[in-house]
N, C-alpha and C positions, 0 to 999 in steps of 0.2 A: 692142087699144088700144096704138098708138106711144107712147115715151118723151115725142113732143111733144106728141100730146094730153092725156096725163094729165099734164104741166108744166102745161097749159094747165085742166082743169078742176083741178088741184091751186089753182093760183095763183087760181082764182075763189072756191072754199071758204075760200080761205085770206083772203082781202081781206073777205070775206064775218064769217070768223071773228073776223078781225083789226079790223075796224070795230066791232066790240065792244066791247073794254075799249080798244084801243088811238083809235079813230078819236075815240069817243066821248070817251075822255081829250080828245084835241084840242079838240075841239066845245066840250066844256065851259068848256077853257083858255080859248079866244077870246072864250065868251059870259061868262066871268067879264070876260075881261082888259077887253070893251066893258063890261061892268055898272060899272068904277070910271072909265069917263070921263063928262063930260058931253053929249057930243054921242053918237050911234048911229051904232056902228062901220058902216061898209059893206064889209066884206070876207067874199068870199066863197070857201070852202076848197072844193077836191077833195080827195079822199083820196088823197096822195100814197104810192107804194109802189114800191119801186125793187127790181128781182129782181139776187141775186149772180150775180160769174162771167158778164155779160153779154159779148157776144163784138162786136169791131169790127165796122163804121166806127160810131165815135163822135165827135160825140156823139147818144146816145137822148135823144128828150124820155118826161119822167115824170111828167109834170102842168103846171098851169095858176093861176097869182094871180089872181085877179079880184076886181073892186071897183066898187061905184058911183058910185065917187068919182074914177073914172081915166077919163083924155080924151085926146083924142092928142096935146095938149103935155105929158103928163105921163110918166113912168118909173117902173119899178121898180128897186128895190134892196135886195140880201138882203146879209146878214151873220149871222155863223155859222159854225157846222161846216162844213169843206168850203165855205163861202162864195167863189164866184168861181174855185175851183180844181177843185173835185172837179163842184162844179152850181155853176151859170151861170143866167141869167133873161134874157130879149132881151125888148124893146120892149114886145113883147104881154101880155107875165106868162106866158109859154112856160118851164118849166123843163126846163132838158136837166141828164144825168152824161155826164162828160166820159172816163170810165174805168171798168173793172171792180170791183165792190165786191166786199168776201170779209166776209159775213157773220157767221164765225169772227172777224173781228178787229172789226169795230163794227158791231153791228147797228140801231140809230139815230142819226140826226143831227139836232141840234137849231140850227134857223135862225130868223131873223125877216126880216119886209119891211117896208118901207115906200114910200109912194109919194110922188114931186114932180116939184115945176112945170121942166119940161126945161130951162128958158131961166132961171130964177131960180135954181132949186132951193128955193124954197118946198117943205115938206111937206105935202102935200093930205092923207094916211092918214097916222097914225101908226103907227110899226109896233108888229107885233104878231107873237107867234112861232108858227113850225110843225115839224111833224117830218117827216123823210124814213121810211120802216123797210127795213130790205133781207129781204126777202123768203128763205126758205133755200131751198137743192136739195142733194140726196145728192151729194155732190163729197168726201167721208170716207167711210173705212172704218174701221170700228171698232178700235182699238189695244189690246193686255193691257198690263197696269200691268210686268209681268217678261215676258221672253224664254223663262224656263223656270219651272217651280214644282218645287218638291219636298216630297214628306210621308209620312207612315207611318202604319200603322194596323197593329195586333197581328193576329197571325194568328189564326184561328178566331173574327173578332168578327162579331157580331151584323147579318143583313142589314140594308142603310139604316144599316149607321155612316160618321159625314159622317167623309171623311179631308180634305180641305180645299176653300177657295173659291179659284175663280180668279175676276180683273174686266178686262174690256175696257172702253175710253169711249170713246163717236164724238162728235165737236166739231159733229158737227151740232145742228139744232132738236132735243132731247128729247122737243119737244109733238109731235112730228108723226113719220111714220114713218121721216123718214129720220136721226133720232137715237135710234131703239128698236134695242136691243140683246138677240138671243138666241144661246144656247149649244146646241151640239151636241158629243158624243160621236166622232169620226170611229175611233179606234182604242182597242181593251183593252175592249171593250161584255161581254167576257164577264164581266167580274169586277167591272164598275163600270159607275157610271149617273151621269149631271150632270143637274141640277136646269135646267129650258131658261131660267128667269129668272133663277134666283138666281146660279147658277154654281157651287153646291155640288156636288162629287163624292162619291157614296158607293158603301158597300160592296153589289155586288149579289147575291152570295152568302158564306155562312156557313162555307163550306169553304174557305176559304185555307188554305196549307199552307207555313210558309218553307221547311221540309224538302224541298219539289217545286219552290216555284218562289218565290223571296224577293224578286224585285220585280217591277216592271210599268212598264211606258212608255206613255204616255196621250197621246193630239192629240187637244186643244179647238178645236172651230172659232168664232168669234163673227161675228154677222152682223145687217144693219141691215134696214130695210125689211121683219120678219118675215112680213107678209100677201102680200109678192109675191116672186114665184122672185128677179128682181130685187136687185139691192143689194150694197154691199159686205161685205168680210170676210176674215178672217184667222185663223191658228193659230197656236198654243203647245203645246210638248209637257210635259207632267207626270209626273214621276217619281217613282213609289209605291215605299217599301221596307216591306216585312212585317217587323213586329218580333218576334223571338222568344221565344215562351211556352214556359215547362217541360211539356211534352206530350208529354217523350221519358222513359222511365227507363232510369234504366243500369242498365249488364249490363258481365257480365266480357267480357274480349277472350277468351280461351283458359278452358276448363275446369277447368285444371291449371297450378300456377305451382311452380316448385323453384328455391330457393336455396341457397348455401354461406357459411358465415360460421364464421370461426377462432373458438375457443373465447377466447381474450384479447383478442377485441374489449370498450369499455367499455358500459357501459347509453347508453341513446337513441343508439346505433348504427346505423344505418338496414340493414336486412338486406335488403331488396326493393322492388320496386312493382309494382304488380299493376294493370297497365295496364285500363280500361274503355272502353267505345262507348256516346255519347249523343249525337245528332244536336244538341241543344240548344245554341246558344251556351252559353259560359265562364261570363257571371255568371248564365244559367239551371241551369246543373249543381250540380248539391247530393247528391250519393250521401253515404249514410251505409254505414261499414263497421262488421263485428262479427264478431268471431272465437267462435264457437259452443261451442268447447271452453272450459272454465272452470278447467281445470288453466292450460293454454297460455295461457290470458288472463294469468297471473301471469307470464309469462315474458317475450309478446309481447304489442306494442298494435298498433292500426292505425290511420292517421289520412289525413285528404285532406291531399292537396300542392296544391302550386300549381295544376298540371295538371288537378285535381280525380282524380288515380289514386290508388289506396290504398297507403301508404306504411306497411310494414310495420317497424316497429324494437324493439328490444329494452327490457326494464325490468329485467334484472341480467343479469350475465357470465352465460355459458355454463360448463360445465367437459366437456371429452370424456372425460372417465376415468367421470364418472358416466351420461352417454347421448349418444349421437351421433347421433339422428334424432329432428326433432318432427314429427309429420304432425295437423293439422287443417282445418276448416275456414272458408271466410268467407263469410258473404253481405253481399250490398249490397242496399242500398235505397234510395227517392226517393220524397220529397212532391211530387206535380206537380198539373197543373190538373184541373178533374175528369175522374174515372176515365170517363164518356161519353166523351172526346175523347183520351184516353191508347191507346194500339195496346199490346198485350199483348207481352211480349218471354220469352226463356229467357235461361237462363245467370246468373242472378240467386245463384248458388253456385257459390263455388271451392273446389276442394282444392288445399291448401299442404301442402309436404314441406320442413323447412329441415334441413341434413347439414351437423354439425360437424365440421368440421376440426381436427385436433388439431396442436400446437404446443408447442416449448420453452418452459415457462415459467419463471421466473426463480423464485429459495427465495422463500417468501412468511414472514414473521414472525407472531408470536401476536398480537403488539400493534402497533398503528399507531405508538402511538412508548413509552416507556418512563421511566420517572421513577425514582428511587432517592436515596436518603437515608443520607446514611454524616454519621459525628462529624468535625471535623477532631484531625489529631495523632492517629489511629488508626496503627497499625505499618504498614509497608507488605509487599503481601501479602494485604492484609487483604480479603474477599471482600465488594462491595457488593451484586452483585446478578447475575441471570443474566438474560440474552436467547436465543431459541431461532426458530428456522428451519427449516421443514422444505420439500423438495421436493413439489409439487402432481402429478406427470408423475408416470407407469406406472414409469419407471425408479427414483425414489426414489434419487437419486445423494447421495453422502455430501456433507456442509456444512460449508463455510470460515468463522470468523468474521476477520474485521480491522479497525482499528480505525483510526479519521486520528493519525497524531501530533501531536506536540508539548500534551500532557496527559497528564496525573502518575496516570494511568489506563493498565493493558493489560488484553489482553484473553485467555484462552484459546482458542485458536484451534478445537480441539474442541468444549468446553463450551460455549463463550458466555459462560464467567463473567468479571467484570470484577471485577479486583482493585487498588489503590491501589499505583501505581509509586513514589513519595514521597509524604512526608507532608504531607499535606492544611492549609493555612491559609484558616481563611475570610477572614481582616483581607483576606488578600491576592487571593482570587477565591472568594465565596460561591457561584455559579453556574456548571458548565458543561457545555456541554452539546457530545455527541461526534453522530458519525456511525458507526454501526456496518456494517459490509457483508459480508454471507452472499453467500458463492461458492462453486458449485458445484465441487467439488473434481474436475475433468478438463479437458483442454485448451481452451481456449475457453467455459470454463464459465460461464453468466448469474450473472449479480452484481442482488441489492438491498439496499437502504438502510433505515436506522430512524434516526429520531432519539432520542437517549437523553441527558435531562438528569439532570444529578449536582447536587444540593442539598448544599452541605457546614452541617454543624448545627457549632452553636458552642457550644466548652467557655470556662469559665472561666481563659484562657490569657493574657492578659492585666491587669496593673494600671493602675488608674488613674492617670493621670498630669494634673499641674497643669499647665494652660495658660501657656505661655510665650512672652516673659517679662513678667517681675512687678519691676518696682523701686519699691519700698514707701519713701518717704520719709516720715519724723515731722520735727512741724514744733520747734523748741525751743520755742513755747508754748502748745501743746496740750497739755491737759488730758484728765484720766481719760475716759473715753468716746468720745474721739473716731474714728472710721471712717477709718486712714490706706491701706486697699486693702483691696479685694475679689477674692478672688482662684477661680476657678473651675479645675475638674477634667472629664477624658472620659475616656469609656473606651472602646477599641476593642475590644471583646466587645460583641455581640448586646444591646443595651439593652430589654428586658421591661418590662413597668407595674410590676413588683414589686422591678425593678435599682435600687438606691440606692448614693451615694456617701456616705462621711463621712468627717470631716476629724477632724485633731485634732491638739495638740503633743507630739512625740515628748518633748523636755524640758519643763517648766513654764516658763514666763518672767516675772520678777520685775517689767519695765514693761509685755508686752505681753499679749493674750488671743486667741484665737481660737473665733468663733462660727461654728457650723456652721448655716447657714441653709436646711438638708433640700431642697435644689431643685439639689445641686451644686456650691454655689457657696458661701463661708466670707467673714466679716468681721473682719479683723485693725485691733483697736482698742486706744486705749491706758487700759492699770492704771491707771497714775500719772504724773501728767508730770513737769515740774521736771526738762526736759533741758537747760537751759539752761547750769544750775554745772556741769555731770557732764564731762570729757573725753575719754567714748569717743563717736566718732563715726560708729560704724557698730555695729548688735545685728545677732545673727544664731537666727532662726528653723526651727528643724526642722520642717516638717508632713507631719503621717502621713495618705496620703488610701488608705481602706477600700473595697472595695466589699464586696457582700451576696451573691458568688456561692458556687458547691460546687466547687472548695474557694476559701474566702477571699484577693484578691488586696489586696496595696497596695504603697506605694511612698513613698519619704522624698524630701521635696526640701529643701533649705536656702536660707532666701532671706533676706538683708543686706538690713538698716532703715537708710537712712543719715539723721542729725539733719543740718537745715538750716534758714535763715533766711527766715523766712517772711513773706509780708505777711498784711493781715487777712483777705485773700481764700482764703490757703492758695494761689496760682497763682503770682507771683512769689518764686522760692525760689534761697538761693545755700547751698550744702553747704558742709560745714567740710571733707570732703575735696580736699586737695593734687592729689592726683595718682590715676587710675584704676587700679588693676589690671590685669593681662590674665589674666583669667579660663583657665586650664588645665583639661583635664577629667583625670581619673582614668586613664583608657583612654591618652588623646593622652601622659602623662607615663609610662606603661606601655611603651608603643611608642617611646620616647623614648632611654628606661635600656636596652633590646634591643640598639635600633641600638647605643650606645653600649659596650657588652658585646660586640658582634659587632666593632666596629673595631679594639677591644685582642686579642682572638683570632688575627684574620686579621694582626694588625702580631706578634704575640708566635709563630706561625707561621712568615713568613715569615722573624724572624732567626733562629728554631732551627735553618732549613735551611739559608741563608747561615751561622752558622757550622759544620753539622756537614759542607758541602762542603769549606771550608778544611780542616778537618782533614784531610779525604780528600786532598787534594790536597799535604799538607802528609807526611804519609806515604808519597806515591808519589815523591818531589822527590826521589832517592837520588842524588848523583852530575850533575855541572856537565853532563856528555854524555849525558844522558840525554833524551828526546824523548817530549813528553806527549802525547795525543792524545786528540780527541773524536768520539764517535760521531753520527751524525745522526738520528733515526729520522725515515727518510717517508714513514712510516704516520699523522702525525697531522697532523690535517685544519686548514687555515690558515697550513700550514710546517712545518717540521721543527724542533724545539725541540734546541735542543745538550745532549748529555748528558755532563757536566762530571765526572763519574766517569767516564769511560770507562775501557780499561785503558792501560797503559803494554808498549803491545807492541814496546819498542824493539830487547827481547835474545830477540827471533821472528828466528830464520835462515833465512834464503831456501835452497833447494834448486834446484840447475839438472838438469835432464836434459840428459846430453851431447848428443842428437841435434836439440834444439828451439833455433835462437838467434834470439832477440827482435828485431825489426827496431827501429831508434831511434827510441825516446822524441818525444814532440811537446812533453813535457810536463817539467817540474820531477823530476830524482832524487830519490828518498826516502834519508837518510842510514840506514845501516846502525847495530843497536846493537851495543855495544862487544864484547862479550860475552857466552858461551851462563851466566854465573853471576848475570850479572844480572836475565838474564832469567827463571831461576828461582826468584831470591828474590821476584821480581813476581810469580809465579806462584802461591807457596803464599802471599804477605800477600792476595791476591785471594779464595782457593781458601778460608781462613780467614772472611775476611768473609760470603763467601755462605754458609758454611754455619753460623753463627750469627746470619743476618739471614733475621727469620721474615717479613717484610715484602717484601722482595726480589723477583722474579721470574727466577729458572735461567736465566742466559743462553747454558747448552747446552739450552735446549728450543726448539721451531722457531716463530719468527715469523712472523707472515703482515704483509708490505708491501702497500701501498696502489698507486697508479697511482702512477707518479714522472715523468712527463712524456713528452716525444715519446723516441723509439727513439734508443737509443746509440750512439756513434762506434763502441764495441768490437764485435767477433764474440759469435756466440754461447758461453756458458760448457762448450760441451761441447769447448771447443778444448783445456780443463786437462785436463791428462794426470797421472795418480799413478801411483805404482808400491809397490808394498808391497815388492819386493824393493830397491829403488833409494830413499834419503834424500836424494840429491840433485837436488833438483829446483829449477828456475830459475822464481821469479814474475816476474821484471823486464818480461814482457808486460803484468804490470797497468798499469803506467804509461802505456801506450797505450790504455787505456779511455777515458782524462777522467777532471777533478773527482772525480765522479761514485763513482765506486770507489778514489779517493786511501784511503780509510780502509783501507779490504780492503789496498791493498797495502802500507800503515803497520805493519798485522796479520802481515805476512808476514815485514816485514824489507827490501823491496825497495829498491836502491838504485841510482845509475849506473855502478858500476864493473864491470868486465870479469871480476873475480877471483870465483871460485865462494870459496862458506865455507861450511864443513860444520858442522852442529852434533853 
């Protein structure tokens, strides 16, 4: 059978079929729509049926109007669907399609006719409606709803587990064979199966393995007309990923795992990782580690990391002086799916070997930090407490102690003892706390630290003292009892539950009183009033404030009552005192009368020595030609001071050596003195004084001069020449030095005349 005969008995079954519900619908329509007129319709229906996808020259006729009511002056005419455009009517009640129908886009057409008079257009028939139906043919192929699918199913599931549907849909008839849709398998049949109607794909065996093969690629074919080879169709490919189940246990990578870790690494130090193999995806992996040995468990733990490998780390320091090798073991283990479908594995135990390395360590102290308790105003010296360090290492090297400065605390650098460098004020720092640091006593020696607080305890070192200030005024007509100040007390010592102050009048006072109100604090009231007649206008109060310590401290203060003129409120007041005071303290008038003691000193000084220079001066003055002279000294620092005593070296005789003559002077002659008698009577009133002045300082002993500025005009002094056999010797070269040595040749005698003088 060709494609066109079976169109061809298709199309008769199908008209056959179709005159069923569909024709019979019509039939009905018509014999209802004549049942509500009053005359008997005369129209006579074919079953009109028009096949899709019809192919030129058009137009096809597709049925026929008929009536017995139609004559040959009379016409049809349709309105409707497609009326006139798609289907046409000629003269006879002939209906033609003028085009190709696509049964996909409208499968009926609903029209009406009517018939009249050609020449009038009277209506002979009324109209009444009909349907066109288009007929289907396979011209679709079935289409999937996606281009591709994708889905998953766990590995080792259960045969016949559905892992997903695919759907194709052909736009053809559904009632007939050329809109039935079935599925076929074309690629992946070993591992899977499709349902041919539904499009389910499932699992066709139990042994999937992601570990061998973790996905699959699937081609669905869909296809129409299932009863005949015939027909259209199409694929889709589907893409299957195995999901993975714990079916794997770990095992170690290596049998044997060896690590090194320094003895001063701290606790939760990670020492290793102990790599494992588990086919299992990441968040399938669940190894549990455990360390066998029960000593070593106290030392070492082991935990999964990220990686899921066993991460070995520490739970206290190491020490190499006590052992330097840990060797145990670990096994691992895994909860997986059941043991039927689990593959058995080795290596499920390691041995671990960890080697300490040993290390410098740094002095370790007894105590993490240290605390100590001393009195203040202990002596200093005084030993508070000791700190101690010792070396951890095989060498055991000797121990430094030092200590930070600036705290009234050292430290013995041996011992560790720490004793009070001054004495201790709590007022002034109750707390403090040092840094103490042990060092290895050798080149580059490790250094640690402690911290060490000092607590200074508090003696009874202080007295109370009254709050200031206090100006107590009484009013002139206040009366016995009245409250003219309250006057309170503190105490800078350590205040206890059991510390109490008390007040009280050092003298009795004849107007006023003082109550001591046990909280501190005292109320100064008055005796008697009647200040009004009285004309002193200011009392003065002694109060003695006690405290309760070991040993008992207190302190006296005086405090001025002044009377003044009060309103009834006791707030606006005008004092009878004139003029204020200026309050002077004790101390400030002390320091006062010093200076003033120290001025008359320094002035009754200064004229002792101005006159007993005149004297001196007054005593050397012998004779109108005489020539006084001052020495310089330029050894002290900010100038040379004139020393106004110098001597009178004017009857010093120069000595020339015959073979030396001075070249000329640049400078000022020195006058010669008169005489070798005067110069000896200089000599012994000089020679007299120094040696009954206990004061004095030998001016034949050797002085030491200072810098005296840049480098001299003169030569050097080894150019003076002496002679022991020879008195005559010529200085008159001094003069040629400068300034400078004017004295030296004052000393000598030097002068500018030509003439030698012998003494």
């Amino acid at each position: 059978m060709d494609f066109l005969q079976w169109v061809a008995v298709s199309s008769f079954f199908l008209i056959l079929a179709s005159s069923s519900p569909e024709q019979l619908w019509m039939d009905t329509s018509l014999e209802n729509s004549f049942a509500h007129h009053r005359h008997k319709r005369e129209w006579q229906w074919n079953s009109i049926f028009v096949q899709e996808e019809q192919t030129p020259p058009f137009p096809h006729k597709i049925g026929k109007l008929k009536s017995t009511r139609f004559n040959k002056n009379a016409m049809f005419i349709i309105q409707g669907e497609g009326a006139n455009t798609i289907f046409k009517v000629d003269a006879q009640g002939d209906l033609f399609v003028n085009q190709p129908l696509d049964r996909e886009e409208k499968e009926i057409y609903k029209l009406q006719a009517e018939i009249r008079e050609n020449l009038t257009g009277v209506v002979l028939e009324e109209a009444d409606h009909f349907y066109i139906k288009v007929l289907d043919i396979n011209d679709n192929a079935p289409k999937f709803e996606q281009s591709q699918y994708k889905g998953s199913v766990k590995e080792g599931s259960p045969e016949g587990t559905s892992v997903l549907t695919v759907k194709a849909l052909d736009p053809d008839d559904a009632t007939t064979e050329n809109g039935k849709v079935v599925y076929e398998l074309i690629e992946g049949t070993d591992a899977f199966y499709i349902d041919r109607t539904t499009g389910t794909i499932k699992t066709k065996v139990s042994s999937l393995d992601r570990e061998k093969k973790s996905s699959y690629k699937l081609t669905v074919r869909a296809k129409d007309m299932p009863n005949f080879s015939t027909g259209g169709s199409t694929t889709t490919t589907v893409a299957i990923t195995l999901e993975d189940e714990n079916d794997n246990k770990a095992t170690f990578k290596y049998p044997q795992y060896e690590f090194e870790i320094k003895e001063n690494e701290p606790a939760r130090f990670t020492v290793g990782k102990m790599q494992i193999e588990d086919k299992d995806e990441p968040q399938n992996k669940n190894p549990v580690f455990n360390i066998e040995d029960s000593e070593c468990r106290k030392i070492f733990d082991i935990k999964t990391d990220l990686q899921k490998d066993g991460a070995i780390f520490l739970l206290q320091p190491l020490d190499y002086e006590n052992k330097q090798r840990y060797t145990f073991e670990v096994a691992v283990s895994e909860e997986t799916v059941p043991s039927a479908q689990v593959r058995s594995h080795k290596n499920d135990k390691a041995r671990v070997t960890v080697n300490v390395l040993d290390v410098d360590e740094p002095p370790v102290f007894t105590n993490e930090t240290y605390r100590f308790h001393v009195k203040e105003n202990v002596p200093v010296n005084t030993i508070i407490g000791r700190v101690s360090a010792w070396d951890p290492d095989k060498a055991n090297k000797t121990i430094r102690y030092e200590i930070n400065k600036g705290f009234p605390v050292r430290i013995n650098e041996e011992t560790g003892e720490l004793l009070t460098a001054k004495e201790l004020d709590r007022e002034l720092n109750a707390l403090h706390q040092l840094i103490v640091t042990a060092v290895e006593y050798y080149p580059e020696g490790l250094k640690s630290h402690v911290t060490v607080t000092l607590n200074v305890l508090d003696v009874n070192d202080n007295p109370p003292e009254l709050d200031m200030p206090h100006n107590p005024i009484v009013c002139e007509n206040d009366g016995p009892g009245m409250l003219i100040q309250r006057i309170r007390a503190t105490d800078k010592d350590e205040q206890t539950p059991d510390a109490k102050i008390s007040f009280s009048l050092a003298e009795p006072s004849a107007n006023f009183s003082l109550t001591d109100n046990h909280d501190g604090t005292a109320n100064i009231t008055v005796k008697q009033g009647g200040f009004t007649d009285k004309e002193t206008e200011k009392y003065v109060l002694s109060v003695v404030v006690r405290d309760n310590g070991i040993p008992p401290q207190s302190s006296t203060t005086t405090l001025t009552i002044t009377v003044c003129k009060c309103d009834v409120n006791r707030e606006n007041h005008h004092c009878r005192s004139h003029y204020k005071g200026a309050g002077v303290s004790v101390p400030a008038i002390i320091v006062i009368l010093l200076c003033i003691i120290t001025i008359i000193v320094i002035v009754l000084l200064f004229v002792l020595r101005k006159r007993y220079r005149k004297d001196a001066l007054v005593n050397l003055s012998k004779g109108s030609g005489e020539i006084h002279e001052q020495l310089v000294s330029y050894d002290e620092e900010g100038g040379g001071e004139m020393d106004t005593n110098g001597y009178d070296v004017s009857v010093l005789n120069s000595a020339r050596h015959n073979n030396v003559r001075p070249e000329p002077s640049l400078y000022a002659k020195v006058q010669k003195p008169t005489g070798k008698a005067d110069m000896a009577i200089m000599i012994e009133v000089k020679k007299d004084e120094a040696d009954h002045d206990k004061d004095g300082i030998p001016y034949d002993t050797l002085h030491i001069y200072g810098y005296e500025g840049p480098e001299s005009l003169a030569g050097s002094l080894s150019s003076l020449e002496t002679s022991s056999s020879d008195s005559n010797l010529d200085y008159d070269f001094l003069n040629d030095w400068g300034p400078r040595f004017k004295t030296l040749a004052e000393l000598y005698g030097v002068d500018g005349s030509e003439d030698d003088f012998e003494c």
